[in-house]
C-alpha positions in Angstrom: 4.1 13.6 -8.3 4.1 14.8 -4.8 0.9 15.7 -2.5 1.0 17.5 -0.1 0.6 16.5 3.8 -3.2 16.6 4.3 -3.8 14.8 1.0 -1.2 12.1 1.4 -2.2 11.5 5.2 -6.0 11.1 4.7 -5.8 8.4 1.5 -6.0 5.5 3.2 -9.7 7.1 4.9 -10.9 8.1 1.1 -10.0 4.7 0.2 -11.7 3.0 2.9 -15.0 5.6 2.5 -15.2 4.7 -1.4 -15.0 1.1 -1.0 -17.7 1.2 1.9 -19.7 3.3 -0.2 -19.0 0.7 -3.2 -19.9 -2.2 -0.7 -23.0 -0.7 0.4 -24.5 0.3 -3.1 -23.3 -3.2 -4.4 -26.1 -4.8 -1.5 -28.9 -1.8 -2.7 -28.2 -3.1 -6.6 -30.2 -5.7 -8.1 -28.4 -8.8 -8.1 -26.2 -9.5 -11.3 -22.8 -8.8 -13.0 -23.3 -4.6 -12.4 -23.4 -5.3 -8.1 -20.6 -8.1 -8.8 -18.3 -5.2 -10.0 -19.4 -2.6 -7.9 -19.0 -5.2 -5.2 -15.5 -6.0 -5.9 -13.8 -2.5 -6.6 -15.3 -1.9 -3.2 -13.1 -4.7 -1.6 -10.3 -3.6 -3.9 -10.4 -0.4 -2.7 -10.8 -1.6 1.2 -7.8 -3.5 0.2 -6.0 -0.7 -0.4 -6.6 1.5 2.2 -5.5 -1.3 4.6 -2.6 -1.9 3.0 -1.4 1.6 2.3 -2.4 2.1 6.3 -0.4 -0.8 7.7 2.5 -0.2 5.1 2.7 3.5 7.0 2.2 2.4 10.3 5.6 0.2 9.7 7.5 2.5 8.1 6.8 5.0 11.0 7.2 2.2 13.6 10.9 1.6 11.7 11.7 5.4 11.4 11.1 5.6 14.8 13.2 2.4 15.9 16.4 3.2 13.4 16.5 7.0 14.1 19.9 7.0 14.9 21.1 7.0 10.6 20.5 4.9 7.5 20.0 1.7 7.5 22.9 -0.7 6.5 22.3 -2.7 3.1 21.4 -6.5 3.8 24.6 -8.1 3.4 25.6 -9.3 0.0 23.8 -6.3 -1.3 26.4 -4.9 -3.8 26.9 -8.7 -5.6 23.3 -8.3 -6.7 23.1 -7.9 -10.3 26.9 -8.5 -10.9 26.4 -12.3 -12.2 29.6 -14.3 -12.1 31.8 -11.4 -13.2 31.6 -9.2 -10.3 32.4 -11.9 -7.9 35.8 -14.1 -9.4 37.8 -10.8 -7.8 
C-alpha cells in the first residue's frame, strides 16, 4: 500500500496528536482500568510517532550523506543464509 506525500509526511504529527489527545482524556477519566488503557495507547502511540520521526530523520540524514550510489552490502553479506555449504568452496 502506498500513500501519497502529504499523508505519509504528516503521520508522525497524527500520531503524536492522537496519543496527546489519548493522554489528556486518560487524566479527565475517572481513575481505573478504562484511564489505564486509554493512558497507555496514548504513550504507544507517542511512541510511535517518535520513532517513525527519528527513523526518517536518519534515513534522510543518510540519503543525504551517501548520494553519490547504493550503498555497499556489509561485508560477509552474501554467506548469510548459506550454512556450511556455501562456504567449503
Amino acid at each position: 500500500m502506498r500513500l501519497s506525500g502529504p499523508v505519509y509526511e504528516s503521520l508522525p504529527f497524527v500520531y503524536a496528536a492522537i496519543g496527546a489527545v489519548a493522554v489528556a482524556v486518560s487524566y479527565l477519566d475517572v481513575p481505573g482500568v478504562r484511564a489505564a488503557a486509554v493512558f497507555l495507547v496514548g504513550i504507544a502511540a507517542e511512541i510511535a510517532a517518535l520513532t517513525l520521526y527519528l527513523r526518517r530523520r536518519g534515513y534522510r540524514e543518510m540519503r543525504r550523506e551517501y548520494s553519490g550510489g547504493e550503498l555497499a552490502p556489509p561485508a560477509g553479506a552474501h554467506d548469510r543464509g548459506q550454512g556450511a555449504k556455501g562456504r567449503e568452496a
